[in-house]
C-alpha positions as a LaTeX table, in Angstrom:
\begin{tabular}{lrrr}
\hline
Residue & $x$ (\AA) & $y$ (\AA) & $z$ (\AA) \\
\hline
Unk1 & $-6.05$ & 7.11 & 0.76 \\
Unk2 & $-3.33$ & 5.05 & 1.79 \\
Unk3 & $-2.24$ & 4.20 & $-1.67$ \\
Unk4 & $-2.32$ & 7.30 & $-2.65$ \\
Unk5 & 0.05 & 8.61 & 0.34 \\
Unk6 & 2.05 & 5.48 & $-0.54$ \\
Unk7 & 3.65 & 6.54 & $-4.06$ \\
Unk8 & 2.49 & 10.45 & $-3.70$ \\
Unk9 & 4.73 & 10.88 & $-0.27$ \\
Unk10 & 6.30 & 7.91 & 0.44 \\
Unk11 & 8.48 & 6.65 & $-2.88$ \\
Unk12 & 8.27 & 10.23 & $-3.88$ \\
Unk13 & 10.49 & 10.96 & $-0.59$ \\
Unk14 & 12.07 & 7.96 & $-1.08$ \\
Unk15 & 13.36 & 9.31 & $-4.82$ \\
Unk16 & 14.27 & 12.21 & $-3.38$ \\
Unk17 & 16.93 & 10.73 & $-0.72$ \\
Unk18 & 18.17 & 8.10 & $-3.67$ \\
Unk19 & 17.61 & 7.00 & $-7.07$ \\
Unk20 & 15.66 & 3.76 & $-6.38$ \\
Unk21 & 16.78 & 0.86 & $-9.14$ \\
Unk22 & 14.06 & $-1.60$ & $-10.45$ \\
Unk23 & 13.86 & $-4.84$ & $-10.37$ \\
Unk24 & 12.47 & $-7.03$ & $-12.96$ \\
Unk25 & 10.03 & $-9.17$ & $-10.87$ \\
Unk26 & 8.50 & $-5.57$ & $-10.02$ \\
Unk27 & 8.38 & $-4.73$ & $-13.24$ \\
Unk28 & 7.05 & $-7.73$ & $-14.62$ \\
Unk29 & 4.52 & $-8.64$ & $-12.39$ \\
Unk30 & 4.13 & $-6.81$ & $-9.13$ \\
Unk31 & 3.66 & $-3.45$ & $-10.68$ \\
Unk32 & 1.36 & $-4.87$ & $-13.28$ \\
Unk33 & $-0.78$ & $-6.30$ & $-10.45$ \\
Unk34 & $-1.01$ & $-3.04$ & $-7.97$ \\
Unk35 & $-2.27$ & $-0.92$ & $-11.12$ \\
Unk36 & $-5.02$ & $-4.01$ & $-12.43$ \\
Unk37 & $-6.45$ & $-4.23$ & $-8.55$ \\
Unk38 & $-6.44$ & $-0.43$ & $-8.53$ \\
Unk39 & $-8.79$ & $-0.44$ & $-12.10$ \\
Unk40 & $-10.66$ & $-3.30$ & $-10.64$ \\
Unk41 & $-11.44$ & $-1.03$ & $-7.82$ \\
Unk42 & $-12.30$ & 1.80 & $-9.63$ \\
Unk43 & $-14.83$ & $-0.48$ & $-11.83$ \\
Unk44 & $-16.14$ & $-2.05$ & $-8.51$ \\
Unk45 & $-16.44$ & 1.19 & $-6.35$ \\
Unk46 & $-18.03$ & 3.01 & $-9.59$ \\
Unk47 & $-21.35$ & 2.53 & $-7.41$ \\
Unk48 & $-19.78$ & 3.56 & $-4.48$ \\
Unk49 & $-19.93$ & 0.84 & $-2.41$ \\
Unk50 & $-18.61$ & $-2.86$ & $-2.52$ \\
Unk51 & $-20.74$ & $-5.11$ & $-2.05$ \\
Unk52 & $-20.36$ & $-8.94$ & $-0.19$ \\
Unk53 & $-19.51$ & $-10.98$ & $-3.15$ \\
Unk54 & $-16.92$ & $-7.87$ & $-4.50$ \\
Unk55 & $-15.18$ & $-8.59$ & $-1.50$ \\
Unk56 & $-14.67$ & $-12.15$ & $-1.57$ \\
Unk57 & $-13.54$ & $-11.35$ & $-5.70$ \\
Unk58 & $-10.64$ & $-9.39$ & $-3.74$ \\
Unk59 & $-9.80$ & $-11.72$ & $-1.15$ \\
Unk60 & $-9.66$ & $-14.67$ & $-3.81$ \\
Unk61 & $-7.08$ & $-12.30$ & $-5.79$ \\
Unk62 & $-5.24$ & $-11.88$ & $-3.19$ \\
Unk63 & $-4.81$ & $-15.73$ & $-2.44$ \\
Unk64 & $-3.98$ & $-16.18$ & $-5.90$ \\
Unk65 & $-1.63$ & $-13.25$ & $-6.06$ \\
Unk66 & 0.20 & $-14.81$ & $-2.57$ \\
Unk67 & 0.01 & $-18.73$ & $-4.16$ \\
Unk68 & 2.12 & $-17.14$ & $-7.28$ \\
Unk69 & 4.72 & $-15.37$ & $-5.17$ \\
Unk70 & 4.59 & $-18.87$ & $-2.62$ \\
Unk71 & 5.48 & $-21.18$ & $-6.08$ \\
Unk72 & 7.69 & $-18.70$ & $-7.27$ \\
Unk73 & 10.20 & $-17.97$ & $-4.10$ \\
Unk74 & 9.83 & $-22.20$ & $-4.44$ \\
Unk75 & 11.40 & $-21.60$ & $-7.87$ \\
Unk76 & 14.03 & $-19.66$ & $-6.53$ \\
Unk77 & 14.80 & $-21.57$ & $-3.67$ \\
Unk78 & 18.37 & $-21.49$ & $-2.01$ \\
Unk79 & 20.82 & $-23.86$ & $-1.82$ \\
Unk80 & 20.70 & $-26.96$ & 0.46 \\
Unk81 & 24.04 & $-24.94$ & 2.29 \\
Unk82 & 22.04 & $-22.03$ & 2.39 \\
Unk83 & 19.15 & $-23.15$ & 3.41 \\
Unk84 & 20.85 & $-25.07$ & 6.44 \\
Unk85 & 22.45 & $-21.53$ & 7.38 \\
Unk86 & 18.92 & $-19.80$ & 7.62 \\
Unk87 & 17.42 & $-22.48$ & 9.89 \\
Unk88 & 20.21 & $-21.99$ & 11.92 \\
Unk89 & 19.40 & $-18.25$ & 11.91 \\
Unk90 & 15.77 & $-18.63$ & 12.81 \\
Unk91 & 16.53 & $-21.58$ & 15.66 \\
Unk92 & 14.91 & $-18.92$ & 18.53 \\
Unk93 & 11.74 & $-18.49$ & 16.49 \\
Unk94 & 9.55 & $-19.21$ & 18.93 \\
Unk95 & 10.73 & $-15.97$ & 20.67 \\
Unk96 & 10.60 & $-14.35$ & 17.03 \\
Unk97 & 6.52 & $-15.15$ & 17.09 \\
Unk98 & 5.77 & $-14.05$ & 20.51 \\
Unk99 & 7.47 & $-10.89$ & 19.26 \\
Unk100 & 5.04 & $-10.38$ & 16.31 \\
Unk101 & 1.95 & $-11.53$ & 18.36 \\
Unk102 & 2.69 & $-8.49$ & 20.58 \\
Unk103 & 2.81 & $-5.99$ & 17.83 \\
Unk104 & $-0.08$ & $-7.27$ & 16.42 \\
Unk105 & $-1.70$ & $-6.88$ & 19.61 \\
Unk106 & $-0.44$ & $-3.25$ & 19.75 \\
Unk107 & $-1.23$ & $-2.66$ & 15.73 \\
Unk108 & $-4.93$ & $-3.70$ & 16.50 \\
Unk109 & $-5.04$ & $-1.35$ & 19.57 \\
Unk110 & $-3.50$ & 1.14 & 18.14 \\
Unk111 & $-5.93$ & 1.03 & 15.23 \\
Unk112 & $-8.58$ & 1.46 & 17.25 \\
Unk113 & $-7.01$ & 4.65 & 18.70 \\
Unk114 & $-6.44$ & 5.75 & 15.62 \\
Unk115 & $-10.07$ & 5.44 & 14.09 \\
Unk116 & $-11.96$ & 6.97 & 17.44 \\
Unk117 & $-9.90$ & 9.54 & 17.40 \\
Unk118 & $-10.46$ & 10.46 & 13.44 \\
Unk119 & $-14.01$ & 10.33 & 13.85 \\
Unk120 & $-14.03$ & 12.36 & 16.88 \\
Unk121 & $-11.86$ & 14.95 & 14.94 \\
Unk122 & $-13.83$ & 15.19 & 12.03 \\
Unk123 & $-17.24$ & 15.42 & 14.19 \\
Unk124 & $-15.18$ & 18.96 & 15.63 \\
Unk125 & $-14.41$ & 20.00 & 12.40 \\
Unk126 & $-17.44$ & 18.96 & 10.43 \\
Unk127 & $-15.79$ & 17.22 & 7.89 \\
Unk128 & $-17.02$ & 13.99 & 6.75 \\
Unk129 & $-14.91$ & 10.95 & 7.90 \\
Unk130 & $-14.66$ & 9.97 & 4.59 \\
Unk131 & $-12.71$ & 13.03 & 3.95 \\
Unk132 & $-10.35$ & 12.42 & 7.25 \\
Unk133 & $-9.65$ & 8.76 & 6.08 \\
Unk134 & $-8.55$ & 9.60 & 2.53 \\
Unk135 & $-6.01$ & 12.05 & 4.22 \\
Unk136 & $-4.96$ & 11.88 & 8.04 \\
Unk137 & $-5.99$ & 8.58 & 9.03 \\
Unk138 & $-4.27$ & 7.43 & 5.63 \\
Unk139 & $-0.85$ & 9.21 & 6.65 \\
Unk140 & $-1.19$ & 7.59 & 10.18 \\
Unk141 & $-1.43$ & 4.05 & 8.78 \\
Unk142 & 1.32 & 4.67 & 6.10 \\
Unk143 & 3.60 & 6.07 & 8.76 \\
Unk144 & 5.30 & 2.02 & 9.35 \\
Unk145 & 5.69 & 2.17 & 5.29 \\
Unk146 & 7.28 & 5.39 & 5.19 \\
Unk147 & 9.82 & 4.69 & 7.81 \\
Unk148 & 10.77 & 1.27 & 6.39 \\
Unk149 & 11.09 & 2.93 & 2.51 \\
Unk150 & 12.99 & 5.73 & 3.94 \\
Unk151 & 15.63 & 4.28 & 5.56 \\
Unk152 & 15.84 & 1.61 & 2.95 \\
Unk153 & 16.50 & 4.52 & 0.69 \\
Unk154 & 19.37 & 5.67 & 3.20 \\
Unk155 & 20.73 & 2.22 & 3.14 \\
Unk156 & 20.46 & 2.25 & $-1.00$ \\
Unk157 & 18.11 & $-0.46$ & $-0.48$ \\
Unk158 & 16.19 & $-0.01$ & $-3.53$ \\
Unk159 & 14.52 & $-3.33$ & $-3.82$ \\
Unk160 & 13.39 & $-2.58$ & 0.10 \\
Unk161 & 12.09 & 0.91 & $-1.30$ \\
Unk162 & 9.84 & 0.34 & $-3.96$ \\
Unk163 & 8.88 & $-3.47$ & $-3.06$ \\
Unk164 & 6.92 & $-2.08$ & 0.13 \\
Unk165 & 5.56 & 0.30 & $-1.66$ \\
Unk166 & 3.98 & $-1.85$ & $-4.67$ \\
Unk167 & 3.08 & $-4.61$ & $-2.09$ \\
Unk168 & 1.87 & $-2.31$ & 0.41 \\
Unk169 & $-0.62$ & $-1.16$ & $-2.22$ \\
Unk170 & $-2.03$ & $-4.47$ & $-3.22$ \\
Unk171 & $-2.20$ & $-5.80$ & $-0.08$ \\
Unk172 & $-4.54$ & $-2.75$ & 1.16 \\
Unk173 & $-7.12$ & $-3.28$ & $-2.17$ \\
Unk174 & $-7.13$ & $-7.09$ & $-2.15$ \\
Unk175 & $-6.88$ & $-7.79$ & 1.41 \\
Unk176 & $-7.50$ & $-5.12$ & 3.27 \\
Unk177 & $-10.72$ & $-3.57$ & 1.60 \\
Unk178 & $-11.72$ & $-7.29$ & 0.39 \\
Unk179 & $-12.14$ & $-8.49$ & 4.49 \\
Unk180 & $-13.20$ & $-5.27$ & 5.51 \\
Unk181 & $-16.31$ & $-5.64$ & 2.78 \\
Unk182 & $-16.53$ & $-9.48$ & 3.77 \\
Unk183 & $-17.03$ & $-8.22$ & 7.60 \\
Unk184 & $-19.82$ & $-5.56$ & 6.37 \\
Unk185 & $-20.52$ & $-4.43$ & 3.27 \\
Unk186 & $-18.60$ & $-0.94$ & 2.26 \\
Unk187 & $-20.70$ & 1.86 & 1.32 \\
Unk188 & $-19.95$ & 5.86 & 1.17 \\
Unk189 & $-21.05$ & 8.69 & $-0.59$ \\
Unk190 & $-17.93$ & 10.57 & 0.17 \\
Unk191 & $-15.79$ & 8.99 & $-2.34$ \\
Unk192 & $-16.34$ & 9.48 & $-5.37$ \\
Unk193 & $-14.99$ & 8.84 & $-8.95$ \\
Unk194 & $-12.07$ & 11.57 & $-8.45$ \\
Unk195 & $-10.50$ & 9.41 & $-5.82$ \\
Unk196 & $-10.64$ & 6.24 & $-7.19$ \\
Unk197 & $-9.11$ & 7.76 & $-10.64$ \\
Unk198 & $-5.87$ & 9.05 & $-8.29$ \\
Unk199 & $-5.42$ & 6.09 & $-7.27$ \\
Unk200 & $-5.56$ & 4.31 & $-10.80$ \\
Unk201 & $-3.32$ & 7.57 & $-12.02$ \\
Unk202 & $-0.74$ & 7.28 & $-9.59$ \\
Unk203 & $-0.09$ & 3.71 & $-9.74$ \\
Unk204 & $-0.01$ & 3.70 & $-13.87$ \\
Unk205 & 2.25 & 6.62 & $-13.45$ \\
Unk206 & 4.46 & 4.90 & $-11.11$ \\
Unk207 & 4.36 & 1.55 & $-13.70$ \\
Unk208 & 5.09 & 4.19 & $-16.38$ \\
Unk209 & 8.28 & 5.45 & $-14.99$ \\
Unk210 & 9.32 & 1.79 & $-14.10$ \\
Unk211 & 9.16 & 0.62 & $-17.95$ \\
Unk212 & 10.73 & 4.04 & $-19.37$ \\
Unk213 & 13.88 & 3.81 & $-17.18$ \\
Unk214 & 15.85 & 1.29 & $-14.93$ \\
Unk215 & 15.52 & 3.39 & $-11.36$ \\
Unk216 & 12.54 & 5.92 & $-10.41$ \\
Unk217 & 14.81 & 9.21 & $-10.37$ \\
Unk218 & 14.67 & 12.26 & $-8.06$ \\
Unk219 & 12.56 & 14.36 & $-10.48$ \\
Unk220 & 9.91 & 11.53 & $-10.94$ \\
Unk221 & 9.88 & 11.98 & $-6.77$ \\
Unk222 & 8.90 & 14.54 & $-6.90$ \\
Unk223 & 6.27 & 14.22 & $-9.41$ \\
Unk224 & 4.50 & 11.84 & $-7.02$ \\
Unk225 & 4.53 & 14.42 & $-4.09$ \\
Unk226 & 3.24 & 17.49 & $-6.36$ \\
Unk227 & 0.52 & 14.96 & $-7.22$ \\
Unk228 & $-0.42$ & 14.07 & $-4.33$ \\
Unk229 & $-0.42$ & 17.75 & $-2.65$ \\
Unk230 & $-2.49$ & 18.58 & $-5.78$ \\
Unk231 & $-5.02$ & 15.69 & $-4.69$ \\
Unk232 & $-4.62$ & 16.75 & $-0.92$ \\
Unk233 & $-5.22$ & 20.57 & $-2.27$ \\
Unk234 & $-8.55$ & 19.33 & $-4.57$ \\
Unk235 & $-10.08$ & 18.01 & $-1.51$ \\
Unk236 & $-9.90$ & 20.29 & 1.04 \\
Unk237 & $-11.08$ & 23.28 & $-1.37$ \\
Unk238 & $-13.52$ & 21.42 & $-2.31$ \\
Unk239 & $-15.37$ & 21.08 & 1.51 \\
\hline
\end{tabular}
């Protein structure tokens, strides 16, 4: 759900406020990688559940994918000058990791909040809580991604734009849904093929428009967002 709420709303918005430019490691690689992890979901989930060793096959990709981007920023390093300059930027970083501990702390609480409350509101409204986390619990945990690519946007920050975006969606698949299946094993009825293949569609759509152009334009915005209120419309007709 996420994923889908990623490119459907959030880069489709995103477009919409300004042209977002692409860069080649995106192209090359990251892009590439979010629409593989979505097939290898789709392939994995085709049972409708994932299974204990499934999970740790996402959680391995994931350490791999990190590793590649860990040697490569090596590559890439700055100079010595440079480097010197960001030390002296980060020399209160003890205060900058108390700082994260505490929204962590508040991201885990606020999780819980989040996932009470969708099961309580989908007990009142007898939908299944599949249903609610493929749509509003899926908006509520995109909402930190959706302020960061917007106001990237604003700033004409399109590297900011589409890179949380792309890594936003790998990170849920191989991380997110690969500890959450190595904590208990996944398994729902609710979601079925259709899902899985939006996510699949939206990300090759999104790779699509990366490799036939140099920036994801305003019009392929708002391709993503009639997509995903078609998906949004399929789902609650279909109750």
């Amino acid at each position: 759900g996420s994923n889908l709420f990623n490119v459907g709303i959030i880069l489709g918005i995103s477009a919409l406020i300004y042209p977002l430019a692409i860069k080649r490691q995106l192209l090359k690689f990251d892009a590439p990688v979010m629409v593989l992890t979505s097939v290898l979901f789709f392939v994995l989930f085709l049972d409708g559940k994932i299974s204990y060793p499934e999970a740790l096959i996402f959680v391995f990709l994931f350490l791999a994918y990190m590793a590649y981007l860990f040697v490569t920023s090596l590559k890439n390093k700055h100079s010595a000058g440079e480097g010197e300059e960001i030390i002296k930027q980060y020399k209160h970083w003890a205060i900058d990791v108390l700082l994260i501990g505490i929204g962590l702390a508040g991201l885990v609480y606020g999780s819980n909040l989040l996932v009470d409350n969708a099961i309580i509101i989908a007990q009142k409204l007898g939908m299944s809580e599949a249903l609610i986390g493929l749509t509003i619990v899926a908006a509520g945990t995109s909402m930190p991604e959706l302020a960061t690519s917007v106001v990237a946007a604003l700033k004409k920050r399109s590297d900011i734009a589409i890179g949380n975006v792309v890594g936003s969606n790998i990170f849920n698949l191989l991380l997110i849904l690969g500890v959450a299946g190595v904590i208990y094993p996944i398994e729902t009825p609710d979601i079925n093929i259709m899902d899985s293949l939006f996510v699949v569609g939206i990300s090759a759509l999104l790779w699509f428009f990366m490799k036939i152009g140099t920036r994801v334009r305003r019009w392929q915005g708002t391709i993503f967002l009639g997509v995903y209120l078609a998906y949004f419309l399929i789902k609650f007709t279909t109750l």
